[in-house]
ZAVOMI-897356 format. One record per residue (C-alpha): residue in three letters; residue number from 1; x negated, y negated, z. Coordinates in steps of 0.2 Angstrom, whole numbers, plus 2048, in hexadecimal, padded with zeros to 3 digits. Each point is the difference from the previous one (the first is absolute). Last residue first. Layout:
# residues N
@r:ALA&k:NUM&x:X&y:Y&z:Z
...
//
This chain:
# residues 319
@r:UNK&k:319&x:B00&y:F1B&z:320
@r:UNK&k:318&x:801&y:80A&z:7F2
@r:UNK&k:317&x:7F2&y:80F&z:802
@r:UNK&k:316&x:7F0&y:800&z:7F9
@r:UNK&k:315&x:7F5&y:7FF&z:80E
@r:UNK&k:314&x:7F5&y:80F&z:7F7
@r:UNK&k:313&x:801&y:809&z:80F
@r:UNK&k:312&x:814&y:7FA&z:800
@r:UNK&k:311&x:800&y:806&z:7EF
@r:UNK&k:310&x:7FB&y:812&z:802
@r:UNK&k:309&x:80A&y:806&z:813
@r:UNK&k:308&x:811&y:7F8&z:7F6
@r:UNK&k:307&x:7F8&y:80B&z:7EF
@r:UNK&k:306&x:801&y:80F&z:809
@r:UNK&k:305&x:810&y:7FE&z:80A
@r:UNK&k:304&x:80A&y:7FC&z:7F0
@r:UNK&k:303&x:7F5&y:80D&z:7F6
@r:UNK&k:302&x:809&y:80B&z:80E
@r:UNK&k:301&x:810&y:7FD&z:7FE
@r:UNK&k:300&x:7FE&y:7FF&z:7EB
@r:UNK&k:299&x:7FB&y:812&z:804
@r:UNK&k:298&x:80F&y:806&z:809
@r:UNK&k:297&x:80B&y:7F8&z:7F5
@r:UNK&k:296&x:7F9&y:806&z:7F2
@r:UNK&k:295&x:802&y:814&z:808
@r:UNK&k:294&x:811&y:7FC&z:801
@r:UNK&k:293&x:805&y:7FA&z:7F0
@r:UNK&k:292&x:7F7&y:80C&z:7F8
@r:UNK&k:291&x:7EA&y:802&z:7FC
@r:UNK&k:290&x:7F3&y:800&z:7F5
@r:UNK&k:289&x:7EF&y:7FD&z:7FE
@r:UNK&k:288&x:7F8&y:80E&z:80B
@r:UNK&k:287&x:7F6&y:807&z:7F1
@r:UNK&k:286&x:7F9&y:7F0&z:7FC
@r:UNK&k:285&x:804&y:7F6&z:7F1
@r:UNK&k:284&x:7F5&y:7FE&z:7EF
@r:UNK&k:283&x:80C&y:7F4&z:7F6
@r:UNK&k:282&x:800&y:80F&z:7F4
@r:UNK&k:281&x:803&y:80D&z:80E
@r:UNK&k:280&x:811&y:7F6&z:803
@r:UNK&k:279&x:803&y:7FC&z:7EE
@r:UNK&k:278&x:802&y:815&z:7FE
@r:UNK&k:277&x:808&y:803&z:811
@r:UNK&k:276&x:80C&y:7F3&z:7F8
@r:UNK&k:275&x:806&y:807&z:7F2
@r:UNK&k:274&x:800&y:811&z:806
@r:UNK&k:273&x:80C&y:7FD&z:80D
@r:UNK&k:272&x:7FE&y:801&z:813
@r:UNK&k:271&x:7FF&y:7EF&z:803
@r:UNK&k:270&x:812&y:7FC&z:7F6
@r:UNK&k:269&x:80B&y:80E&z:808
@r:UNK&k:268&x:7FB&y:7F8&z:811
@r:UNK&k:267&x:803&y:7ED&z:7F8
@r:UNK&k:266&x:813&y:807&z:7FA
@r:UNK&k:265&x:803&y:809&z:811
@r:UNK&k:264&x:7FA&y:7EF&z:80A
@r:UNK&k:263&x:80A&y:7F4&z:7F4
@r:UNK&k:262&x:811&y:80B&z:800
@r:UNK&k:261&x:7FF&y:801&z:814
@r:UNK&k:260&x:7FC&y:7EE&z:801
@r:UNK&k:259&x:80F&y:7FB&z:7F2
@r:UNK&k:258&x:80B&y:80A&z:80E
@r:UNK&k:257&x:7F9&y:7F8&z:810
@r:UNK&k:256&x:804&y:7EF&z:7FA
@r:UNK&k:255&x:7F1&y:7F4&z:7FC
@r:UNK&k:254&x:7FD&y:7F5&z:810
@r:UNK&k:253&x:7EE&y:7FE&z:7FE
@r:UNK&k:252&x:7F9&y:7FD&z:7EF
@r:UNK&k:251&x:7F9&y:80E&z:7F7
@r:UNK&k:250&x:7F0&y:808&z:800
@r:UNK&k:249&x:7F5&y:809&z:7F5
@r:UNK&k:248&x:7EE&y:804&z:805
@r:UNK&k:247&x:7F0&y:7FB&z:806
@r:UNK&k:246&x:7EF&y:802&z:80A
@r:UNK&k:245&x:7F2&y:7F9&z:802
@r:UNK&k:244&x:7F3&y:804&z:80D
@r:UNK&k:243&x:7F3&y:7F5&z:807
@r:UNK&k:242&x:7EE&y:80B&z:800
@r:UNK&k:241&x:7F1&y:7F5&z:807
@r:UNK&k:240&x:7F3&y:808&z:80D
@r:UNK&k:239&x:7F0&y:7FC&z:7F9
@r:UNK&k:238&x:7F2&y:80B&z:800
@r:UNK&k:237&x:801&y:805&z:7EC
@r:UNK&k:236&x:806&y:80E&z:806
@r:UNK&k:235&x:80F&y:7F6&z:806
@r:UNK&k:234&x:7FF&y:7F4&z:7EF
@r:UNK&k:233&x:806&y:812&z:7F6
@r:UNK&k:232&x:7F4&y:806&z:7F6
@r:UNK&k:231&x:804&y:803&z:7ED
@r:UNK&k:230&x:7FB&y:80E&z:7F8
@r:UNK&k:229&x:811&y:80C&z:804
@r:UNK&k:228&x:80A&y:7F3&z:7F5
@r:UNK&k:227&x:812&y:80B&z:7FD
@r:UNK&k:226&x:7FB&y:807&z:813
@r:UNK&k:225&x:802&y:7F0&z:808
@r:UNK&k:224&x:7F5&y:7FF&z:80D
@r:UNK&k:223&x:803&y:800&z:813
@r:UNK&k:222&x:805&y:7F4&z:80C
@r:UNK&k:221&x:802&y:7F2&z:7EF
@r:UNK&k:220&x:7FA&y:7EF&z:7FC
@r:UNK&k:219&x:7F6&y:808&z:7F1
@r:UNK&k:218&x:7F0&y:7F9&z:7FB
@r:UNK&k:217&x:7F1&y:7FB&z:7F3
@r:UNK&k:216&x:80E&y:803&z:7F2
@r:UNK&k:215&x:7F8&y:7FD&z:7EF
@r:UNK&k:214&x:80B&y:7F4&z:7F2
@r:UNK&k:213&x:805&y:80A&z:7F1
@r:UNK&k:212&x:810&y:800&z:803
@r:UNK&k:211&x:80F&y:80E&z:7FF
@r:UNK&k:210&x:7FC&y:804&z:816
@r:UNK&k:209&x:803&y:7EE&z:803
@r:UNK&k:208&x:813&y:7FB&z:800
@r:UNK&k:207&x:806&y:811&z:80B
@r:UNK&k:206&x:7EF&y:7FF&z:80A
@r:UNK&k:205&x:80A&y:7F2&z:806
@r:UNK&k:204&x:7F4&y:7F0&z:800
@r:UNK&k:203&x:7F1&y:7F5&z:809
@r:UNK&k:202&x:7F7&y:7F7&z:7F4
@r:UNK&k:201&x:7EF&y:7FB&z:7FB
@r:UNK&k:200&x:7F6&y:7F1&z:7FA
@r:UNK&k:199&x:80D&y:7F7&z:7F9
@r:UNK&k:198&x:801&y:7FA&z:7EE
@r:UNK&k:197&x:7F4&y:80B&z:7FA
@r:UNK&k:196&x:80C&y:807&z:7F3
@r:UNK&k:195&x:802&y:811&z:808
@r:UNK&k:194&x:804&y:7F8&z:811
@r:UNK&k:193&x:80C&y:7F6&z:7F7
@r:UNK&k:192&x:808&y:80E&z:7F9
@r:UNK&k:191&x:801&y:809&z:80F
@r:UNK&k:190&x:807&y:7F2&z:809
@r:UNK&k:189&x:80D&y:7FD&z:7F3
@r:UNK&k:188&x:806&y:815&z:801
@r:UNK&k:187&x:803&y:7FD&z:813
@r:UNK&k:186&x:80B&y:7F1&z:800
@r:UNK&k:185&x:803&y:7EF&z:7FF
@r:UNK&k:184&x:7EF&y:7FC&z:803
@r:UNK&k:183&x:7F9&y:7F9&z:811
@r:UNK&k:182&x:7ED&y:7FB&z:801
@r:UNK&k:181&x:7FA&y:800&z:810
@r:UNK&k:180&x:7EF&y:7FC&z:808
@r:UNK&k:179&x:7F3&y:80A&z:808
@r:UNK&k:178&x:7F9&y:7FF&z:813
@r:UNK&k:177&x:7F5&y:80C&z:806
@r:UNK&k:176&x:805&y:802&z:815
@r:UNK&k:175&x:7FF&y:815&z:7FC
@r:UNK&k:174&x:810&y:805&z:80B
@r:UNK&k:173&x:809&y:7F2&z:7FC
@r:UNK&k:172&x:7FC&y:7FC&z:7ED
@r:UNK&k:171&x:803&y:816&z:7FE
@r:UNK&k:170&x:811&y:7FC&z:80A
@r:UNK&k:169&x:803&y:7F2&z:7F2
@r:UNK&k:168&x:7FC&y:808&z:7F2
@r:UNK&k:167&x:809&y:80E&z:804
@r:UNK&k:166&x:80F&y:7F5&z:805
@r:UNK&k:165&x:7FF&y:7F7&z:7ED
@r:UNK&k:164&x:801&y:810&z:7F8
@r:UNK&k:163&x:811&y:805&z:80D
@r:UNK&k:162&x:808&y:7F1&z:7FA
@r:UNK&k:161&x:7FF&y:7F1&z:80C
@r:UNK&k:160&x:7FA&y:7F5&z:7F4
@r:UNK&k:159&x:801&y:802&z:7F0
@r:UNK&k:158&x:800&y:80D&z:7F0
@r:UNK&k:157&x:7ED&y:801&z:805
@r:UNK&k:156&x:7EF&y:7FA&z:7F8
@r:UNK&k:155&x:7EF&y:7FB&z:808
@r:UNK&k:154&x:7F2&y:7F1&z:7FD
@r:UNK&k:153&x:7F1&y:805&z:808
@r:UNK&k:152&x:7F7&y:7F4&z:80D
@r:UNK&k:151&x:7FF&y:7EE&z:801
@r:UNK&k:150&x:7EE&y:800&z:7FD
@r:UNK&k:149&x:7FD&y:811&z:7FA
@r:UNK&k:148&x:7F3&y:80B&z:80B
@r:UNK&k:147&x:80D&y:806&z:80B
@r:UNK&k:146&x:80C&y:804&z:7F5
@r:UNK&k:145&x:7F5&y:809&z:7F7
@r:UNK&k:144&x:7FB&y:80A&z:810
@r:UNK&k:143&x:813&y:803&z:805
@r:UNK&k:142&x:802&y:808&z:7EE
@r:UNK&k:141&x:7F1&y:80C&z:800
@r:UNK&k:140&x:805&y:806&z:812
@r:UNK&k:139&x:811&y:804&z:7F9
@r:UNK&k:138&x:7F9&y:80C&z:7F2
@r:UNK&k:137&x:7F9&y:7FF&z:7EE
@r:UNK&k:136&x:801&y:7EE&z:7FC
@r:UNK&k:135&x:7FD&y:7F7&z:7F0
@r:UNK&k:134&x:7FD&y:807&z:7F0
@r:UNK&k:133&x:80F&y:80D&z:7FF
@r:UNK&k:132&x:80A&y:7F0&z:802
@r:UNK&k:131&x:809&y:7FF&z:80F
@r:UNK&k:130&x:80F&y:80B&z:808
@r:UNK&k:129&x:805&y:801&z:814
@r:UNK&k:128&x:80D&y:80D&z:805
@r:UNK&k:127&x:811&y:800&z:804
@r:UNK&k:126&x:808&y:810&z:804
@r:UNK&k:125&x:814&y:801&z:7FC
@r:UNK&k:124&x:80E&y:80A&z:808
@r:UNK&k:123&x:80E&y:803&z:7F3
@r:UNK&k:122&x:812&y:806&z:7FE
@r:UNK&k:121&x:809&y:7FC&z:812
@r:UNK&k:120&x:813&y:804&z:7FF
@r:UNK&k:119&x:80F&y:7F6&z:806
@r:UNK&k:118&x:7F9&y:7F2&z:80A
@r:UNK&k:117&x:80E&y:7F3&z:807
@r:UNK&k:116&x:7FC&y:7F0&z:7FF
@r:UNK&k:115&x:801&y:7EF&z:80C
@r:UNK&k:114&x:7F7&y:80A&z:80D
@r:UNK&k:113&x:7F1&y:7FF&z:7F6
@r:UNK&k:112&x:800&y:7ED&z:805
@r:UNK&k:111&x:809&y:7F3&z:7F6
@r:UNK&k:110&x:801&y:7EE&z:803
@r:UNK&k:109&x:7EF&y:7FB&z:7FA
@r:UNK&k:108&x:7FB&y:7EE&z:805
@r:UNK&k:107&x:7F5&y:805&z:810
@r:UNK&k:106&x:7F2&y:80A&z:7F4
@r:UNK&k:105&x:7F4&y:80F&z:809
@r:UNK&k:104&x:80D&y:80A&z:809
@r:UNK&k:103&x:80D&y:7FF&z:7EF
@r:UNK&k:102&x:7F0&y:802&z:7F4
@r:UNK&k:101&x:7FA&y:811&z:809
@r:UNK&k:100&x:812&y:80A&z:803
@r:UNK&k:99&x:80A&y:7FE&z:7F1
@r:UNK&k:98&x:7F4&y:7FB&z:7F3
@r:UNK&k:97&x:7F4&y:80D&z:807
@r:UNK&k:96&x:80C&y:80D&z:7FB
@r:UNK&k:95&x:7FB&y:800&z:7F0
@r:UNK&k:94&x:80F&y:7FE&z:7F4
@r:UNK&k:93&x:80E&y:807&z:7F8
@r:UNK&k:92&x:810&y:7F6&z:802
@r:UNK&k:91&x:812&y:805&z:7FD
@r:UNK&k:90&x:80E&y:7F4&z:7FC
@r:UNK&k:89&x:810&y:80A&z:7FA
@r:UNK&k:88&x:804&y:809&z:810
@r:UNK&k:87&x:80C&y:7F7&z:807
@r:UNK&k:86&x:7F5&y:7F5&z:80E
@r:UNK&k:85&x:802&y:7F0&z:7F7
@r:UNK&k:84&x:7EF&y:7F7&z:7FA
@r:UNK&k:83&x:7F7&y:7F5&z:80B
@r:UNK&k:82&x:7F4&y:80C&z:807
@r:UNK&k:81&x:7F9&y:802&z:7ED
@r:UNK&k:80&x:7FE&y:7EE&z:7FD
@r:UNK&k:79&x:7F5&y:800&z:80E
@r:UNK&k:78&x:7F8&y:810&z:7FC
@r:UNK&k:77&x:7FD&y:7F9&z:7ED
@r:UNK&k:76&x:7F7&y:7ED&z:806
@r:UNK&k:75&x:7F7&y:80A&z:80F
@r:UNK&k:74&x:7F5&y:80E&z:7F5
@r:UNK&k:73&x:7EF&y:7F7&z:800
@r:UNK&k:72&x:807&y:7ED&z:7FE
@r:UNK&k:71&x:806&y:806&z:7EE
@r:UNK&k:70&x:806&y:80F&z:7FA
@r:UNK&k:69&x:811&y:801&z:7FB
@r:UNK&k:68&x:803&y:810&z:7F0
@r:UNK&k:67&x:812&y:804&z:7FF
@r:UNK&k:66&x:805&y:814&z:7FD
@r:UNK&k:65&x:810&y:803&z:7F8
@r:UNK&k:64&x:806&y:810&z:805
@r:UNK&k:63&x:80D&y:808&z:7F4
@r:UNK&k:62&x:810&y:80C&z:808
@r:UNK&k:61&x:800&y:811&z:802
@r:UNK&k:60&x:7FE&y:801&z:812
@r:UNK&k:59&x:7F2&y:80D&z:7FB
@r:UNK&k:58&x:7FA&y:7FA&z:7F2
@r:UNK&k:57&x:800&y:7EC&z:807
@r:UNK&k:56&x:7F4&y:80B&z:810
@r:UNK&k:55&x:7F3&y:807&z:7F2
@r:UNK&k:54&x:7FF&y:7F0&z:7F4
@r:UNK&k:53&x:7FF&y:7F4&z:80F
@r:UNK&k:52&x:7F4&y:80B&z:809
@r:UNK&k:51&x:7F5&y:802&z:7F1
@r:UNK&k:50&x:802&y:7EC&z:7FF
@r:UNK&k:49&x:7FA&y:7FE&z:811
@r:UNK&k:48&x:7F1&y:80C&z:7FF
@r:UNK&k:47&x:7F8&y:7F4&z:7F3
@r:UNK&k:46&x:806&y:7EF&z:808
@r:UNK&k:45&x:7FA&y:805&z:812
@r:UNK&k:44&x:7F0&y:809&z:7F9
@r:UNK&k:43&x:7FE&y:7EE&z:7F8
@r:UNK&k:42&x:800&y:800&z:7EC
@r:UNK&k:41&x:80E&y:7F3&z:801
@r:UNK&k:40&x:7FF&y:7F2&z:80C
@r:UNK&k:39&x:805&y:803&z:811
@r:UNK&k:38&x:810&y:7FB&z:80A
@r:UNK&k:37&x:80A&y:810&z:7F8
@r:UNK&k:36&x:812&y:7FB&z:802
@r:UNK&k:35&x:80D&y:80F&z:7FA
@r:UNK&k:34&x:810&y:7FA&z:7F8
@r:UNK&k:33&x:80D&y:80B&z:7FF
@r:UNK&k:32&x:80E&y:800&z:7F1
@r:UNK&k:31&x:812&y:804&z:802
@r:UNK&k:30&x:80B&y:80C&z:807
@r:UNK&k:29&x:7F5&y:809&z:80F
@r:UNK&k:28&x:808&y:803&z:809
@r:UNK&k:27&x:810&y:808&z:7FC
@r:UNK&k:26&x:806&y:807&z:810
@r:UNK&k:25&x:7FE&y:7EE&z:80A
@r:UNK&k:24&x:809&y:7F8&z:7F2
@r:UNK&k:23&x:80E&y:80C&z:801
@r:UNK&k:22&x:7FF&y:7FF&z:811
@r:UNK&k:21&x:802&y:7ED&z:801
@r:UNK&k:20&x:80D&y:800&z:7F0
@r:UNK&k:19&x:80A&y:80C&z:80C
@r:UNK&k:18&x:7FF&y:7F3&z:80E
@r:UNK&k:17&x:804&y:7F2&z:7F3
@r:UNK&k:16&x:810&y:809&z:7FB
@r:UNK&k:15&x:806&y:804&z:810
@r:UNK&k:14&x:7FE&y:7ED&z:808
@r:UNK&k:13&x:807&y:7FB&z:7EF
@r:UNK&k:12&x:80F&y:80A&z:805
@r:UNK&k:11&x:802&y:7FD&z:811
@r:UNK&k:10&x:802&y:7ED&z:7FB
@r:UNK&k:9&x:80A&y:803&z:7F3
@r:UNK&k:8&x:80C&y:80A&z:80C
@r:UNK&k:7&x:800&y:7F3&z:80E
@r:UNK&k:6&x:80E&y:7F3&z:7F8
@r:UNK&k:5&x:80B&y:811&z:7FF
@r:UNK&k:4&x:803&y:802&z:811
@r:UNK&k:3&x:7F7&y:811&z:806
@r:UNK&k:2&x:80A&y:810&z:804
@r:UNK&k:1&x:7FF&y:805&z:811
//
């Protein structure tokens, strides 16, 4: 039946804009994407983020613009990050802690890692303890000087609830010696202070601490990391503390199944380039660092479990 007349602008805007939707769709992407690092600069998330910006913006051939948020230990740019439209032109590279930890352990956070969907994981960090070279040669050294100081030592993390802060707190748990906490803003401010005298030691990624020269008395690790075979881990050392962190690029959830399928190949293409393997090895990662979209997902599953069975020992969890 032939149409009346009063219908056919109707059919054809709803044609035009249908077209302009796949056209859209097939050209992503068309303009600049943003990618939210909620760390300061000089973090293993900051320094393999841009290499992932420059290596995955080649590849979709558009620029990445990465935006530095830190604050609050990661939460201020994961928040704005899960408020972003799911097309593809917010991305966020972050330690997954953000996304599973703080959402479990602070009742104002409206995003969980269920809010994002992870494309590719690009680093797995140890954390270890650093102090001046005159100070503390192991663990043992540490929880006796705290001991022995009224008010005990004075420690550094990017914040609570950051993987640092946990092993501090698990080692408080298992060992019942108190110490108090100093948050920085990020990893590379806790060194410095540390260095400065401004805190007696600091729990970091070996990522920020390797290029000092503070001593490492620990690493919170199952085994040793073999880019620092000298240093212990706290296990050896007799106590059992290793919290894992890992991290990646994610997107918000929602993003059409095309733009994922253009992200995923672009981020693969990306970790097995040259560029960056060589920051990689520079920020010191373990053989086993990386992984795809589906492998992430199965990790950040079970850092979910392992850090739910964490903080509610520690009595951590939101109530």
């Amino acid at each position: 039946m032939t149409p009346r007349l009063g219908y056919l602008p109707a059919i054809a805007a709803a044609a035009l804009f249908g077209t302009a939707g796949t056209a859209h769709a097939q050209s992503y992407p068309d303009r600049v994407i943003e990618l939210i690092v909620p760390a300061t600069p000089g973090s293993s998330a900051d320094i393999l983020g841009r290499v992932i910006a420059d290596g995955i913006g080649a590849a979709l051939g558009q620029r990445i613009v990465v935006l530095n948020k830190p604050g609050a230990g990661g939460k201020l740019g994961t928040a704005e990050a899960s408020r972003a439209k799911p097309d593809g032109y917010t991305l966020l590279h972050t330690a997954v802690y953000a996304l599973t930890v703080q959402p479990m352990t602070d009742a104002q956070l409206n995003y969980t890692h269920k809010s994002f969907e992870p494309l590719c994981q690009t680093f797995k960090n140890d954390m270890v303890v650093v102090a001046r070279p005159d100070t503390y040669k192991a663990v043992k050294d540490v929880l006796a000087a705290s001991k022995a100081k009224p008010g005990g030592l004075n420690y550094g993390t990017p914040g609570v609830g950051t993987i640092p802060y946990l092993a501090v707190a698990e080692l408080t748990q298992l060992t019942k010696v108190e110490f108090n906490h100093v948050p920085f803003r990020g990893p590379p401010e806790t060194i410095q202070m540390t260095a400065a005298g401004q805190i007696d030691f600091a729990v970091s990624p070996l990522t920020a601490a390797a290029g000092s020269q503070l001593f490492m008395p620990a690493i919170f690790s199952q085994v040793r990391n073999p880019s620092i075979p000298d240093v212990p881990t706290a296990i050896e050392q007799g106590f059992n503390v290793a919290p894992l962190s890992i991290g990646g690029l994610f997107a918000p959830a929602g993003i059409p199944a095309d733009v994922r399928d253009k992200l995923d190949k672009a981020c693969a293409a990306t970790l097995k380039g040259e560029a960056f393997q060589r920051i990689a090895k520079r920020t010191l990662q373990p053989p086993d660092f990386m992984a795809d979209a589906k492998g992430f997902k199965a990790n950040i599953e079970k850092d979910v479990a392992e850090k739910q069975r964490l903080l509610t020992a520690l009595g951590m969890t939101k109530k």
